[in-house]
Structures are given as structure tokens and as C-alpha cells.
N, C-alpha and C positions, 0 to 999 in steps of 0.2 A: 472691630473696625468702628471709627468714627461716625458716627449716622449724618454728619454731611458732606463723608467720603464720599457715597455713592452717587447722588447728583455732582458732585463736583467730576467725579470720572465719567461720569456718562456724557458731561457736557464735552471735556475734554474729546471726548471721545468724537463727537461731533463736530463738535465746532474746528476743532485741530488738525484733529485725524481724517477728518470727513467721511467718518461711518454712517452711511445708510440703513442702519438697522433696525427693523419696528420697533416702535415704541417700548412692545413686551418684553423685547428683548434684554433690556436694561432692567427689568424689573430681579435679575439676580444677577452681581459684582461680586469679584472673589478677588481677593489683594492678598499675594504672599510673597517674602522674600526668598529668594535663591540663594542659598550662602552659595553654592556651587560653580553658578552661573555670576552670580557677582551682578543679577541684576533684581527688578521688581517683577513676578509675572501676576498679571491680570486677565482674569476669564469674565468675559460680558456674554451672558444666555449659554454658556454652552456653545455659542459658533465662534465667537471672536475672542484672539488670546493673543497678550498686546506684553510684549517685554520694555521694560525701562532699564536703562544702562548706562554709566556715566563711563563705560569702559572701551571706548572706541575701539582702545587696539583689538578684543578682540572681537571684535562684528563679525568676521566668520563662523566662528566657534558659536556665535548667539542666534547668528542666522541657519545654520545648522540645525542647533538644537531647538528653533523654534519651529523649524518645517516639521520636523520628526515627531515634536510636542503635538503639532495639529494635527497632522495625519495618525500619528496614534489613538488621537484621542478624538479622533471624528470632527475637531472643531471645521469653520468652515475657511476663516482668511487668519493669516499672521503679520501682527504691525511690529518693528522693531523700531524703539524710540530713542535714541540719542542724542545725550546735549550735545556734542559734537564728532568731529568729523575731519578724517583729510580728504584731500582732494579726489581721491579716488575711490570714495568710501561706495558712490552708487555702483563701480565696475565690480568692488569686492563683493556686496551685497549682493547682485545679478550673479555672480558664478559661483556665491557658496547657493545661492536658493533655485540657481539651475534657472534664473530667467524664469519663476512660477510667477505668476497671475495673479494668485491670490496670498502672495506676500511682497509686503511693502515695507521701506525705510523712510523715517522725517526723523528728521534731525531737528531739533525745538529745544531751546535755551534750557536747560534745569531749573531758572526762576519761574518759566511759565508751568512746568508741571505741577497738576492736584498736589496742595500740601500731602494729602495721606501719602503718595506714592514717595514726595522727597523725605518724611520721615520714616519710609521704613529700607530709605538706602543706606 
């Protein structure tokens, strides 16, 4: 990875996403892509795991597979980031993630994501 990957996603990660996460938490970023998933997944500290996707349609299928990702894997909240969206992308999101608390959708332009994450779409 890039060495100014990681402050770039952790800002993201803040300033965007508005993670609340200590400080230390940022101090380990993990960038991989999903040929699977068809998205980018990102792990910050071991609690937050943050998908990127330019593949709207299928937001269930990612929202799905990100709950399952956290809970398997003990993290603690799951962000699903897409550049866009239809109009009922929040209904689909709330009923693939079952209305959880600690998963969330933003939809955020693809120009504004960390260069590292748009080059490894």
C-alpha cells in the first residue's frame, strides 16, 4: 500500500463517514480488493470494516456480506460506501442489514474517495 494511503483513509474515514474511533485505532489500515464482491474492503483497528462499491445494484448482496464479514470476524460497526444509488437504496440497505445499528450506508461521489481505494477498483 501507498504510505499516504493510510492518512488519507482514516481522514476519509472521519471527516466523511464520521467515525468516532480513537485515535489508535487508525494506527492499523488494511486495503484489499474483493474480485468476489466486486468491491474494496477496508479494515481500520480490527473494529471497523468499510466496503467500497461502484456496483449499486447489488447493495443487498454487499450489505449481506458485510454484516456476516463483521460478525464473523468480531469487528465492531459495518460502512457500505457507494457512489451511487436509487431511490430506495436506504429501504434496501435496512432490510438486507435487518435494521442493525451498527451498519451504515453513504453514498459519496467516486471522485471523492482515497485515491488508494479508487485505484485498486
Amino acid at each position: 500500500m501507498h504510505p499516504d494511503a493510510c492518512p488519507a483513509v482514516a481522514e476519509f474515514a472521519r471527516r466523511v463517514l464520521g467515525c468516532q474511533c480513537a485515535p489508535e485505532v487508525f494506527d492499523s489500515i488494511a486495503l484489499t480488493a474483493d474480485a468476489g464482491l466486486a468491491c474494496v474492503r477496508v479494515v481500520i483497528g480490527a473494529r471497523l470494516l468499510i466496503y467500497f462499491a461502484v456496483a449499486p445494484a447489488r447493495l443487498a448482496a454487499l450489505a449481506t456480506a458485510g454484516i456476516r464479514e463483521r460478525d464473523g470476524r468480531g469487528y465492531n460497526r459495518f460502512r457500505l460506501v457507494l457512489n451511487a444509488a436509487g431511490p430506495d437504496a436506504g429501504a434496501q440497505f435496512q432490510a438486507a442489514t435487518g435494521g442493525d445499528a451498527k451498519a451504515h450506508l453513504h453514498l459519496v461521489p467516486e471522485a471523492e474517495w482515497p485515491a488508494a481505494i479508487r485505484c485498486l477498483l
